[in-house]
N, C-alpha and C positions, 0 to 999 in steps of 0.2 A: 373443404368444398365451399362455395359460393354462387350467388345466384346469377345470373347472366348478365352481360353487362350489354347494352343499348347496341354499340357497335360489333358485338360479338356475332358470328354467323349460328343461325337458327339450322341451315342442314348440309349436310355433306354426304351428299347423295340419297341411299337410302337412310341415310340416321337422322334424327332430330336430335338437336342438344336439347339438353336436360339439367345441366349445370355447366360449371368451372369448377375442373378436378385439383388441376395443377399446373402456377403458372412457371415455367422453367426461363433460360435466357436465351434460348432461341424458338421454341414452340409453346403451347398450350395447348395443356388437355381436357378433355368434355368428356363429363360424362354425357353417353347417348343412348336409344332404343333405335333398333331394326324395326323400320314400319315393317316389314315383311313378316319378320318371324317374332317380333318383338321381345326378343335378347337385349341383354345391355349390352352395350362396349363399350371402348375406352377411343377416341380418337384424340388423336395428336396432331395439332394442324399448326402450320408455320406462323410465324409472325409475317404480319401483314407488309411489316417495312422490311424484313428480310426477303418475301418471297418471291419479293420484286428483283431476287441480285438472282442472276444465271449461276454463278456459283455456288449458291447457297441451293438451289432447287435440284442442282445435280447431285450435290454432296448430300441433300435431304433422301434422295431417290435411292440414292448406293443405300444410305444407312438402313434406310426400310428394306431393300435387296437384303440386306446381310440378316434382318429380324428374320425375314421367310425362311434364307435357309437355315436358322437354324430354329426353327419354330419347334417345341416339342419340349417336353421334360420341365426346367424353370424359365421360357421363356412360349409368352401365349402366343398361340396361334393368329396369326393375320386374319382379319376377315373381309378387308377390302383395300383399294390405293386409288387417289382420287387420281381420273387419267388428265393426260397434258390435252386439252382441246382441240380439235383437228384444226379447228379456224381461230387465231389468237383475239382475243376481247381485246377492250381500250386498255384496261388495265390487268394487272399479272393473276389469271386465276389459280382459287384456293387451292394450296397443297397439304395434302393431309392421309394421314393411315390410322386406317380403322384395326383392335384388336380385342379378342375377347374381355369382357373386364371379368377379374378378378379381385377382391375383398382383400386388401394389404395397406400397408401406411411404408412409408420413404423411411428408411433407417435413421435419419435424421431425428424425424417427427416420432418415432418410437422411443429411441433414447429422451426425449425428451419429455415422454408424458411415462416413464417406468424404470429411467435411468439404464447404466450397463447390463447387457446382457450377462446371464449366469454361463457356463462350461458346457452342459449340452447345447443351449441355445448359439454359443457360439461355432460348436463344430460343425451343426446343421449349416448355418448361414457360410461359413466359409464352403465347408463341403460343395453346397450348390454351388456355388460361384468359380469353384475350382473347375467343378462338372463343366462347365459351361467353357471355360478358358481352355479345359483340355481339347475339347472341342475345337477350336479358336483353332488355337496351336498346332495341332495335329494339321492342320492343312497351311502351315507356315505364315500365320496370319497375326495378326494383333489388334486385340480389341479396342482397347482405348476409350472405352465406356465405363469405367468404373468410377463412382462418386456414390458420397451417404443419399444424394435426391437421386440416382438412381438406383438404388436397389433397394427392394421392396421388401417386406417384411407379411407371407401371407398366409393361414394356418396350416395349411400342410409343407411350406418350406417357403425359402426366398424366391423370389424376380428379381429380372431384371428387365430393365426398359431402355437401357440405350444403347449402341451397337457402333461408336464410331465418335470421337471427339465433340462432333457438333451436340450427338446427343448429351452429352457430359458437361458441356461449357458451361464456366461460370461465367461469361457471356459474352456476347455475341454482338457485332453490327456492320451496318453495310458503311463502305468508306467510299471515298469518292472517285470515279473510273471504274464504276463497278467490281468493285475489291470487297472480301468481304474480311471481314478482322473477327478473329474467335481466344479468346483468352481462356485459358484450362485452371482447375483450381489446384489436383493433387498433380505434385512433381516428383521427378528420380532423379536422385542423384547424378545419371549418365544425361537427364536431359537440362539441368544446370549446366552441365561441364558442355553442352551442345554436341554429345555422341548421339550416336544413331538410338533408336529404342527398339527393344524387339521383345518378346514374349516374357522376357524375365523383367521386365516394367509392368507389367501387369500386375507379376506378384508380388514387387514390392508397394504397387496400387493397393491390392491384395490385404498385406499386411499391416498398413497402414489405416486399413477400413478395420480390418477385427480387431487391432489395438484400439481404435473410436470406439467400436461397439464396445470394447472392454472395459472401456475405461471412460469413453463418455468426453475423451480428449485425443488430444494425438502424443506421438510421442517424441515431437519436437518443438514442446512447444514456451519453451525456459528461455528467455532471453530478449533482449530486444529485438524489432519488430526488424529492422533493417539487417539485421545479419540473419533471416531465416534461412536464404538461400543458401549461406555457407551451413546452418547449421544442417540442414538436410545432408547437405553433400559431403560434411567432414565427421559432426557430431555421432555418437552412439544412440542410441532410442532409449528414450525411457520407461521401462516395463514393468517397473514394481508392483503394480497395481494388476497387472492381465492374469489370470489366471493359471502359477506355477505349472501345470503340466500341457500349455498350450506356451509358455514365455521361450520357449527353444524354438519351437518352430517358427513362429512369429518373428523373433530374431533374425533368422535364417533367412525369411521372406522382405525384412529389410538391409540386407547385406548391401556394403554401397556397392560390391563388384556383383554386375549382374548375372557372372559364370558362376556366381557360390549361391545362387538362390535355389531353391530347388524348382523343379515343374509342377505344372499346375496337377497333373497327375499325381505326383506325389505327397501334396498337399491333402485332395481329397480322398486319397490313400490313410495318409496320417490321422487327419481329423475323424473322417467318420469307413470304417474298413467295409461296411456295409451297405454304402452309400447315403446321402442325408437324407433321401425318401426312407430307407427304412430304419434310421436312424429318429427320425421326425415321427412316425407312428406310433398315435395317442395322443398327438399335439405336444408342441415342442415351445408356445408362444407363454411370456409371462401372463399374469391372469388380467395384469389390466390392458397392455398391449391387445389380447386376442376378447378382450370387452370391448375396447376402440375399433378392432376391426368386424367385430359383430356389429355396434353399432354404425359402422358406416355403412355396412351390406343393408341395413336398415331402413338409412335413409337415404339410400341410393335408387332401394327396391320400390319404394313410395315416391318419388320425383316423378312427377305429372309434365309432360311440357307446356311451356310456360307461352302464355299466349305475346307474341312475338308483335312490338309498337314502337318501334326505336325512334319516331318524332314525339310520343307524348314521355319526359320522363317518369312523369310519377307512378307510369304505367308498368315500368320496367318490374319484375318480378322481383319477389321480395327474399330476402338474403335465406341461404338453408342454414337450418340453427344447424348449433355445433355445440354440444353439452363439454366445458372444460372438468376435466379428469379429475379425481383428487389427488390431492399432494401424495411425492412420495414420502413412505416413513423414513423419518428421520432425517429429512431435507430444510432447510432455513427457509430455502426458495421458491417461491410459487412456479408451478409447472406449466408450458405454453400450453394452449389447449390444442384439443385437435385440429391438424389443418395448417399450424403454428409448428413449422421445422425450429429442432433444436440448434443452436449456435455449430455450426461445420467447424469438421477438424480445423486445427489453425492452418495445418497446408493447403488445406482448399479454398483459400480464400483467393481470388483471383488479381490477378497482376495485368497492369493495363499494357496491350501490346504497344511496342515500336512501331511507329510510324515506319509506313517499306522506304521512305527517303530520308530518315535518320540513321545516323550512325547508330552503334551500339557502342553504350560504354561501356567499362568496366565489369566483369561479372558481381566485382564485390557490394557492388550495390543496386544488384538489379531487384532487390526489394527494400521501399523505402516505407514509413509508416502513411498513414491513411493520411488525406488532405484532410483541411476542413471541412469539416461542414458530411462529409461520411458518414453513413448509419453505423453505430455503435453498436449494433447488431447482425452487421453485413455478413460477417465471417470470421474467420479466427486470426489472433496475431500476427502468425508469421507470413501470411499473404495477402494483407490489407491493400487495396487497392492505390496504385500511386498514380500520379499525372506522368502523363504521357508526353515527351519534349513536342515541340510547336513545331509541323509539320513543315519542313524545307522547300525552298524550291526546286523539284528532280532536276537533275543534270542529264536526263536523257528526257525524249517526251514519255510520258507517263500511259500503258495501257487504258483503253475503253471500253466499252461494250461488249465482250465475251463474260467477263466475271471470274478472267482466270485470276492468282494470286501472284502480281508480280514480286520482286525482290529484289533489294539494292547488296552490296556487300556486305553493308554496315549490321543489316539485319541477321540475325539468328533463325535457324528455323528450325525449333526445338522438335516439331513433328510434320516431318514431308511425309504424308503419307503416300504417296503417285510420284513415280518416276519422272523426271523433267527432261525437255529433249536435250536430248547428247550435246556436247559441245563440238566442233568440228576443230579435227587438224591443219585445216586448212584456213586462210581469211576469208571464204564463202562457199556456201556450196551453193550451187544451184538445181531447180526443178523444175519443172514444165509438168504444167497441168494444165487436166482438161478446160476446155473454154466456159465447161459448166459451173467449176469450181473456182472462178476467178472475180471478183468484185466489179461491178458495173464504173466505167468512167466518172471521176469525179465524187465515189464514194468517201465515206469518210474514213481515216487511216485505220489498217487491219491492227487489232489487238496483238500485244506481243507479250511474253509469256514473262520476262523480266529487262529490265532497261539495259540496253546496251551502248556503247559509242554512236552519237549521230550519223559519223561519217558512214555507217556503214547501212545501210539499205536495208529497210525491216518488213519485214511476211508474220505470217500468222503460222507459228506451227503449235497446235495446241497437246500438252502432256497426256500420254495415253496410260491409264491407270492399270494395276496389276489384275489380272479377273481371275477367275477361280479355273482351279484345272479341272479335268472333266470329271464328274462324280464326286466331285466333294464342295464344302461352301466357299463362295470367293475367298480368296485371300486379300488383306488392305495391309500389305508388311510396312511398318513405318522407317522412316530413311532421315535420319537427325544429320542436317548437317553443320562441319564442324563452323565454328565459332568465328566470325568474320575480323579484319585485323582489330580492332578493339573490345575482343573477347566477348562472351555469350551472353552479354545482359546488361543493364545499363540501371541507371538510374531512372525509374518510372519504364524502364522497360522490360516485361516479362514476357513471359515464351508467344511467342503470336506462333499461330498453329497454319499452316499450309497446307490444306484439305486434299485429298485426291480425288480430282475432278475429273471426269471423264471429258472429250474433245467437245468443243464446243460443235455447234451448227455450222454446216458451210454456207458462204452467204450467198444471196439468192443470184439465182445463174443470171448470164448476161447473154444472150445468143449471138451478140453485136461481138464481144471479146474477141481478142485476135487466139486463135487457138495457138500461136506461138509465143506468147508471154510466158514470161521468166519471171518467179520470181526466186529473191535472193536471200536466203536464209541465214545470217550471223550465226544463229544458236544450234546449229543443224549437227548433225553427228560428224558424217567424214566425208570429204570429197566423193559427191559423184551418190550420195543418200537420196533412194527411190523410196515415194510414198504413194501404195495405189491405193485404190477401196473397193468395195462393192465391185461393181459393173465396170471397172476403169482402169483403166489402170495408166498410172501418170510415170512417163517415161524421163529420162535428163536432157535428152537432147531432140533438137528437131520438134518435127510436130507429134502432136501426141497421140497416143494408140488408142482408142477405143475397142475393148473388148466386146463382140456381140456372139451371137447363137452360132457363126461361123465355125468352128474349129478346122484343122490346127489351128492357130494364131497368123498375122503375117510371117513372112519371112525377118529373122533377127537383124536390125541393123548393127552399126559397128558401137562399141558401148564405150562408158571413159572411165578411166580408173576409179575404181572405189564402186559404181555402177553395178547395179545385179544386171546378171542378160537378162535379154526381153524374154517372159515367162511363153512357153509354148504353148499354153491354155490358161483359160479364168473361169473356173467353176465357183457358181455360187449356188445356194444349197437355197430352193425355193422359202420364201419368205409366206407361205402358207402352210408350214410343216413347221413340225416343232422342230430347237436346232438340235444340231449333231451333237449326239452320247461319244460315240465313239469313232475313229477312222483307222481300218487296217490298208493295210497293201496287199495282196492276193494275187502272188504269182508273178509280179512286175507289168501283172498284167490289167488287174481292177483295183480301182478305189474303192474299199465296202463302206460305208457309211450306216450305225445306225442312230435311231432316234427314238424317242416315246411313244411315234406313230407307227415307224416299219424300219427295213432295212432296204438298202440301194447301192446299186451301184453304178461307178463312172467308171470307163474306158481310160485307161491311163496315158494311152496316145493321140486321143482326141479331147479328153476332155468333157467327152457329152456323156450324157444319164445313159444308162441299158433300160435299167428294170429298176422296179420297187415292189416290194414285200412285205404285207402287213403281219405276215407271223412272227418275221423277225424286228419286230419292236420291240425297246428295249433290251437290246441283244447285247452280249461281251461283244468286244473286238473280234471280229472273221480270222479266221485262220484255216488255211490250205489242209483238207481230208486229201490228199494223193494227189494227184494230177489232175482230177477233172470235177473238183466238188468244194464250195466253201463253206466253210463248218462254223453256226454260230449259236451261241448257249444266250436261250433268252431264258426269263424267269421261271418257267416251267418245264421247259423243254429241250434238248440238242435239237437243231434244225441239219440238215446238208443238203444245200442250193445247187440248182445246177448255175455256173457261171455266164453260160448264154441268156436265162432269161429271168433265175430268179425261183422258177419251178422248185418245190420242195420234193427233194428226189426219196428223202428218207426224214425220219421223226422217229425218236426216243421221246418219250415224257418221264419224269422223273418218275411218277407214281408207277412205272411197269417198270423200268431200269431198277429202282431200288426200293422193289415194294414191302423189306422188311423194315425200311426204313421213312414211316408213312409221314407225311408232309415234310419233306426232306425242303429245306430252304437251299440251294445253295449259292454259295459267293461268290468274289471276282475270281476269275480264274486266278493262279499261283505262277503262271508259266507254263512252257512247253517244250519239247523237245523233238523234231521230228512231228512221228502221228501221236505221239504221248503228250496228254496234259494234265496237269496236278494242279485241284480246286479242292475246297473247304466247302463243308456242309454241316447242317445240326437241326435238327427235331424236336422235340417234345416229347418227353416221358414221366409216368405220373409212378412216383415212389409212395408205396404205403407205408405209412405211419407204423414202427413198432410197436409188436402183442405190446400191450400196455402191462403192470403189475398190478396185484391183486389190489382192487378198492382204487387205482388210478384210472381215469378217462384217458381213453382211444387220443393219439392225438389226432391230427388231421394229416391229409396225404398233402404231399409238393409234387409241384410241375418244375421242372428241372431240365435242362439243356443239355444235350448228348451232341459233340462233336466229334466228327471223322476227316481224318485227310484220304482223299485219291488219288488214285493212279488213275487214266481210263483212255482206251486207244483210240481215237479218232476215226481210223483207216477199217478196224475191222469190227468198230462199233461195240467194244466190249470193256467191261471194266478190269486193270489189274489185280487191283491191291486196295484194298483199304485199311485205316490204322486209327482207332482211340485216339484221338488229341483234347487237350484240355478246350473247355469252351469257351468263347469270350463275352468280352460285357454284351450286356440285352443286346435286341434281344438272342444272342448266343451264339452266332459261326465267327470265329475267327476269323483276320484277313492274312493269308499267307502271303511271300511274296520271295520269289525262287531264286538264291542269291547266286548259286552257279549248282549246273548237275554236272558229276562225275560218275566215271564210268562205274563206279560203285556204291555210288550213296548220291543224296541230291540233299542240297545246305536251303534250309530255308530259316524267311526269318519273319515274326508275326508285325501286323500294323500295328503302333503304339495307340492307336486308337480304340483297337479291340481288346486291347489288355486290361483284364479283370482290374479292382480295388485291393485285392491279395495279391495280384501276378505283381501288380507295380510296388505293393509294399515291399516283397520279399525279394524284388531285383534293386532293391538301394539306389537307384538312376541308373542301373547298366542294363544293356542289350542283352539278348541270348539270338545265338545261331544252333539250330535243331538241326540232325544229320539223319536220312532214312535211309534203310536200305533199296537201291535201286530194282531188286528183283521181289523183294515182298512186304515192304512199306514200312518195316520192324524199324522202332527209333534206335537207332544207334548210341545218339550222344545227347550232349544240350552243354553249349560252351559260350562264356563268357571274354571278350579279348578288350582285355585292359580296363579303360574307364568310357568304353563306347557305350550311348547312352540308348536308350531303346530307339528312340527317335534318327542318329545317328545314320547317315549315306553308309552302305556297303555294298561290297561289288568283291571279285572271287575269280580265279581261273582254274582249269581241270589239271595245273603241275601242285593243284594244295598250297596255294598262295592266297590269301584272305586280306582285303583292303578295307578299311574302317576309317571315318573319320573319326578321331578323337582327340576333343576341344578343337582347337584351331588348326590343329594340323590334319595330314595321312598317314596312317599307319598300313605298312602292313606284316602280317605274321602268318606264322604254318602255322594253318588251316589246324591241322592235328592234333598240336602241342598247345596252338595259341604263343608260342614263341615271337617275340617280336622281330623283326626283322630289319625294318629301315622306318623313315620317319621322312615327310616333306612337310617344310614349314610351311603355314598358310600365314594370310594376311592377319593382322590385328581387328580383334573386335568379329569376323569372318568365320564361316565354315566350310568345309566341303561340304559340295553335292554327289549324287552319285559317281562313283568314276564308269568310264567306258573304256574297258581293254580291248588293244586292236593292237595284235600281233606281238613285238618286244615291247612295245609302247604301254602306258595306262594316259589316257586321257582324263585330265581333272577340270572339275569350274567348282565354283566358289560364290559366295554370297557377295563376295564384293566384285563381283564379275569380273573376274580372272578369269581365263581358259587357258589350260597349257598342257603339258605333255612331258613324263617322265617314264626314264624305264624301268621297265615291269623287275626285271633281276636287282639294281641298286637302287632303285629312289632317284639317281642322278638327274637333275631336272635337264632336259631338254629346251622347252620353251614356255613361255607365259606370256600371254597378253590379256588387256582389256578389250572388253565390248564396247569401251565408253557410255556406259548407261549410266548414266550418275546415283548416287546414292545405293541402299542395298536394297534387294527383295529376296525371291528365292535363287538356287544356284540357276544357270541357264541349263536346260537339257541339254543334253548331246546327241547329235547321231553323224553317223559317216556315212559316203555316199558308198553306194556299190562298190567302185575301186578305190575304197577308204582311202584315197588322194585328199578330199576334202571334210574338211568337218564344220558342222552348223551346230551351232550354239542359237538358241530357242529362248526367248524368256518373253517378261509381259512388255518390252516395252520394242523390240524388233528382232529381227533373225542377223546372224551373225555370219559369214560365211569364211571358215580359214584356212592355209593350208595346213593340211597334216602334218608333213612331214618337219616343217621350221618353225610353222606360228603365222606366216605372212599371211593381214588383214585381207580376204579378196573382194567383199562386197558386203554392206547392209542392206535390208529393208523394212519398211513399215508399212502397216496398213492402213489407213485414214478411218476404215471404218465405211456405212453410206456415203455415197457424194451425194445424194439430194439435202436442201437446207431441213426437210424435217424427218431426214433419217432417224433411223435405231442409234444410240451411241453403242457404240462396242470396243468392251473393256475387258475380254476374254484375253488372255497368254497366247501366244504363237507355239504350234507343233511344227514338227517336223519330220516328216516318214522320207526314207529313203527308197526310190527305186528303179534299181540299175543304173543310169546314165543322168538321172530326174531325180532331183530331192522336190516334192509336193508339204508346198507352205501353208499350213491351216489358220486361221483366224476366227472364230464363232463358223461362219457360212461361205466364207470365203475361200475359196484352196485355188494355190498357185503354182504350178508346174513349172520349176527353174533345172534348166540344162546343167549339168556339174561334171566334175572331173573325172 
């Protein structure tokens, strides 16, 4: 810590600083007090010269987005976010997040005043951090925060404090065109070679942090300073030193193939089987480590605010002591004192990005040693900071003003995290937008998202980022692309990092605009790519439609190939409610919609609201009790609606339904069948301690989790069957999820999320498929097929055929046997996603955004195409229309629309998101429900009613 400096801000809202915690390379943190409740916390507030660039304050926003959801366990709870000002100041106001403080030192700064950590200490600290990644993972995400200055070291286990690259940077700045440049310190071997990164970069982030902690180095760190890059990417680790019954796994987590790493799950499986909280109980901290962090709670708790004079200096408040440590035994070296980070692995030392209008040279020398004149203490060998070539003159005009991250070829972009727009089959496509969304006369030229040929006519289309699907935390999947023609790195050039940024602002309306302006998109997806938003919806031809309270919509005019038809309704989901939890279809006749406030519904022919209903807040998905009742399970209770108005026609509560089973929690639903639907539930139950033996003390009782699977009929309100099932991690229901029912038993398979620290040891990386009996809940079986991993897409039909992804292909096998059957290659580096069967067919997508279609008896593929969504995220959803003629492919960056039967491309769309310039950004994934003649396009608040085959 240290004392404030002159130009440092004195409050961020309700907090007053209190000091300088820690300075990082794109933020700084303060300690502060809550004048309200007067708590400390911790704020993190931008740098002054960064927070000026639009892409650095969107990319700032997301990463706090991502802290909240997953706030809880080794990551503290939020306690505030400094909001964007309705009315913009002269200059760019303060951004910053407030969050609990917690008493911890930077893994760095530990090592450094106590040296390697000992074998429990190291399981603990891994363990959390695994926790934390399975987490991640589990929702198809990638963290991309791990470094020794962020992860904390605090008495009852580790933190972490950064949630997304920027957090992590070893630094950071604004470039000129409103670009912002972020250079990363720890690398992977896949993001050298310029392949995509996905969850298994983490662990080998991962593993390269507990071999630091273990050894107080890295373990690549023998050789000269310019071949580090290769030596990551080819060389073996050096492990002599880690701790023999932690050196396999560790190993394992730097594997240069990212398919041979294990998951994060399996990790804190390994490490700690009981998890590192109760691994950690008693204290887990060396004795000087947890004296330094006593002592800092000490002098954190004593910090007065400092009377605030930034014209006189000598006024400026006087530095917070900081007692240096004593030496370790038997060290030569005197030890940094507190406050004073240890020397970072050698791979963390950061590499200066390439200029976006530089070529890239050579990979073999994209790390050269430090220039002159470099701190000798910057960082470690193998990524000392090199120069940067001398910035070219662009051969196209160069982006401005949005702060998106353009890119020439020459450049590498070792971590895209946000999907880029499509590239178009065509030499242009064009769009017509509303007159609101078009630039006033004579403005200055719209931002473009990377340089293109002059000759061709340039618009602003800005990259829409992946969002989270619903009920779980966003996903940021990272997307490496390959290696541009003179290979992935260059001499003084290292990985420049491409943030995922949500759409910029639309610029401010013109009323004067000709509502028939065109513009002409180069970088556009496909002939004939509709982009609507909000309240609008921006058509290809003609003048443009305005969507209002009217319903239906106009009459469709005639559309151009590639073109969606004009949607027959635009519902958007009031911006005074919380958004949409969930949307079913109900009868082809309502849209249910719920939320955190109620449940509602739309009219699926018009498009307008019926009713709203506040009991059914926070509700599952609506599903059809019979003919004339929509059936929805909120937190405590079965509801069933009447469909005219909303009326609660009947109510179960859990506590009369299943009163032997008293605070029954239960989960997402598992599926349905009919009026039958099969949900997870589990309680609390207090086990007494065994009679102890003569002259031994009583132990103490455990609270313990008791879970059941059900059966339970929708139609006649009654339960069938219930069945013992193991419980899952805290706090304890399992998430089913019902992979096909036959007419004799129903296959289901648990969320990898909910699988215990023993479920994931004792399944080695594979899945399990659980088979029950369909008439009285008795498990059947529990089966294993091949090397599918729990995580792993599967899908099933009622002749006992079982579909699995596994590794890069599909599999599938009798159900039964587990026999395997046939096999469809997928792409390299790629997974499946779930498949969707529909009739002889299996419908497949892939991470590399493939869609295609094989049949269900041989594997023999039928057809495959692209979405053209560049780079990878999760697979695209599937669903088929009514008369399964058409199938839409779903993902985060547009809707897909194809034919069934051959593959043929028939329409995309996107959604902008607000048309006003200070809309919401919206960075949520596209659904899609199918109903009858109508597939209904979701977007956060936005649903789009499109006519299909």
């Amino acid at each position: 810590m240290e004392a404030l400096r002159q130009d440092d801000p004195r409050r961020f809202g309700r907090f007053t600083a209190l000091a300088r915690f820690h300075e990082g390379a794109s933020a700084v943190q303060y300690v502060a007090r809550d004048t309200v409740s007067g708590e400390v916390a911790l704020i993190t507030a931008a740098r002054s010269e960064l927070a000026a660039v639009p892409a650095y304050r969107r990319r700032f926003q997301a990463e706090a987005r991502t802290a909240e959801r997953l706030a809880g366990g080794w990551v503290a709870p939020p306690l505030d976010t400094g909001e964007e000002p309705e009315t913009p100041a002269d200059g760019p106001e303060p951004l910053w997040t407030a969050a609990g403080y917690v008493p911890a030192l930077p893994l760095a700064e530990a090592i450094g005043i106590a040296g390697p950590l000992d074998e429990r200490a190291l399981r603990i600290l891994g363990a959390g951090i695994a926790e934390i990644l399975s987490r991640v993972h589990a929702a198809g995400a990638v963290l991309q925060g791990l470094a020794p200055g962020t992860v904390l070291l605090a008495s009852d286990g580790p933190r972490l404090t950064a949630f997304g690259p920027l957090g992590a940077a070893a630094s950071a700045e604004a470039r000129p065109g409103g670009q912002l440049s972020v250079r990363l310190g720890y690398l992977t071997p896949e993001q050298i070679e310029g392949k995509e990164v996905s969850a298994a970069s983490d662990l080998f982030v991962l593993g390269l942090l507990l071999a630091y902690a273990a050894t107080g180095t890295t373990p690549f760190t023998e050789g000269p300073a310019e071949e580090a890059a290769r030596r990551i990417a080819e060389d073996e680790p050096e492990l002599d030193a880690v701790p023999e019954a932690l050196r396999e796994l560790i190993t394992d987590c730097l594997a240069k193939d990212p398919a041979a790493r294990p998951t994060a799950g399996t990790v804190a499986a390994e490490l700690a089987l009981e998890g590192a909280a109760g691994l950690a109980r008693g204290g887990w901290l060396p004795e000087r480590i947890a004296a330094a962090v006593a002592g800092q709670e000490a002098r954190v708790l004593a910090l007065e605010a400092p009377e605030a004079n930034p014209e006189t200096p000598e006024k400026a408040p006087a530095p917070v002591p900081a007692e240096a440590p004593e030496p370790v035994e038997g060290t030569a070296a005197p030890e940094p004192a507190e406050g004073t980070a240890a020397p970072e692995p050698e791979d963390a030392r950061p590499v200066d990005a390439v200029p976006l209008d530089a070529p890239a040279p050579p990979v073999e020398t994209s790390v050269a040693p430090a220039p002159a004149g470099s701190p000798a203490t910057a960082g470690p060998e193998d990524a000392r900071p090199v120069d940067a070539p001398a910035p070219q003159e662009p051969a196209a005009p160069v982006a401005t003003g949005d702060g998106d991250i353009g890119e020439d070829r020459g450049t590498t972009r070792f971590l895209n995290t946000g999907p880029r727009p499509p590239q178009s089959d065509r030499p242009t496509t064009q769009l017509s937008l509303p007159h609101e969304l078009v630039a006033p006369p004579g403005a200055a030229p719209a931002p473009v998202a990377q340089p293109i040929p002059p000759a061709l006519p340039v618009a602003p289309v800005a990259p829409q980022q992946p969002g989270p699907t619903y009920g779980g935390p966003a996903p940021y999947p990272a997307a490496a692309l390959p290696a541009g023609p003179a290979g992935s790195g260059g001499a003084g050039g290292g990985p420049m990092v491409s943030l995922p940024l949500p759409p910029a602002p639309a610029p401010v309306p013109d009323p004067a605009a000709s509502r028939r302006t065109l513009l002409t998109i180069a970088a556009a997806a496909v002939g004939g790519l509709i982009v609507g938003g909000g309240s609008v919806a921006a058509l290809g031809s003609g003048d443009t439609a305005v969507a209002t309270d009217d319903k239906p919509a106009p009459k469709p005019r005639r559309t151009l190939p590639g073109q969606p038809p004009e949607p027959r309704w635009i519902y958007t989901h009031p911006a005074s409610e919380s958004s949409p939890l969930t949307t079913a279809v109900w009868r082809d006749k309502l849209l249910v919609v719920t939320s955190e406030s109620q449940a509602s519904a739309v009219d699926l022919h018009t498009g307008k609201r019926l009713w709203q209903r506040a009991d059914g807040a926070k509700g599952q998905s609506a599903l059809a009790a019979g003919a004339d009742l929509v059936f929805v399970a909120s937190p405590s209770e079965f509801l069933w609606l009447s469909p005219k108005n909303g009326k609660v026609v009947h109510r179960v509560r859990y506590t009369d339904a299943f009163g032997d089973l008293p605070g029954l929690s239960v989960g997402p639903l598992a599926g349905n069948s009919g009026p039958v639907i099969w949900f997870t539930g589990s309680h609390t139950v207090t086990v007494k301690a065994p009679k102890p033996k003569k002259g031994k003390k009583k132990g103490k009782d455990k609270e313990v989790a008791q879970a059941h699977f059900f059966a339970y009929d929708i139609v006649q309100r009654k339960e069938l069957w219930r069945t013992p099932v193991p419980a899952g991690r805290a706090p304890g229901t399992p998430a089913y999820r019902v992979v096909v029912d036959r007419s004799a038993d129903v296959l289901v398979r648990q969320d990898a999320a909910t699988l215990t620290a023993a479920e994931v040891k004792a399944a080695k990386g594979k899945g399990s498929i659980r088979s029950f009996d369909q008439k009285t809940g008795k498990l059947l079986w529990t089966k294993q097929y091949a090397a599918a991993s729990p995580e792993a897409a599967t899908g099933g039909d009622e002749d006992g055929t079982l579909y699995a992804a596994v590794g890069k292909d599909l599999q599938a096998f009798e159900t039964d046997t587990t026999k395997p059957l046939w096999r469809v290659e997928g792409s390299d580096g790629s997974v499946f996603g779930t498949p969707l069967v529909a009739g002889p067919l299996i419908h497949t997508t892939e991470r590399s955004q493939l869609v295609g279609a094989v049949e269900r008896e041989s594997g023999r593929l039928v057809w495959r195409r692209s979405t053209e969504v560049p780079g990878t995220g999760n697979a695209p959803s599937l669903t088929l229309s009514g008369s399964e003629k058409t199938l839409i492919a779903a993902d985060a960056v547009q809707v897909t629309a194809f034919s069934a039967a051959d593959g043929e491309r028939l329409w995309k769309f996107q959604d902008i998101g607000s048309a006003g310039p200070k809309g919401a950004t919206v960075s949520a994934s596209y659904r899609a429900l199918a109903a009858g003649e109508t597939v209904v396009v979701q977007r956060d608040r936005a649903f789009y009613a499109f006519p299909v085959a």
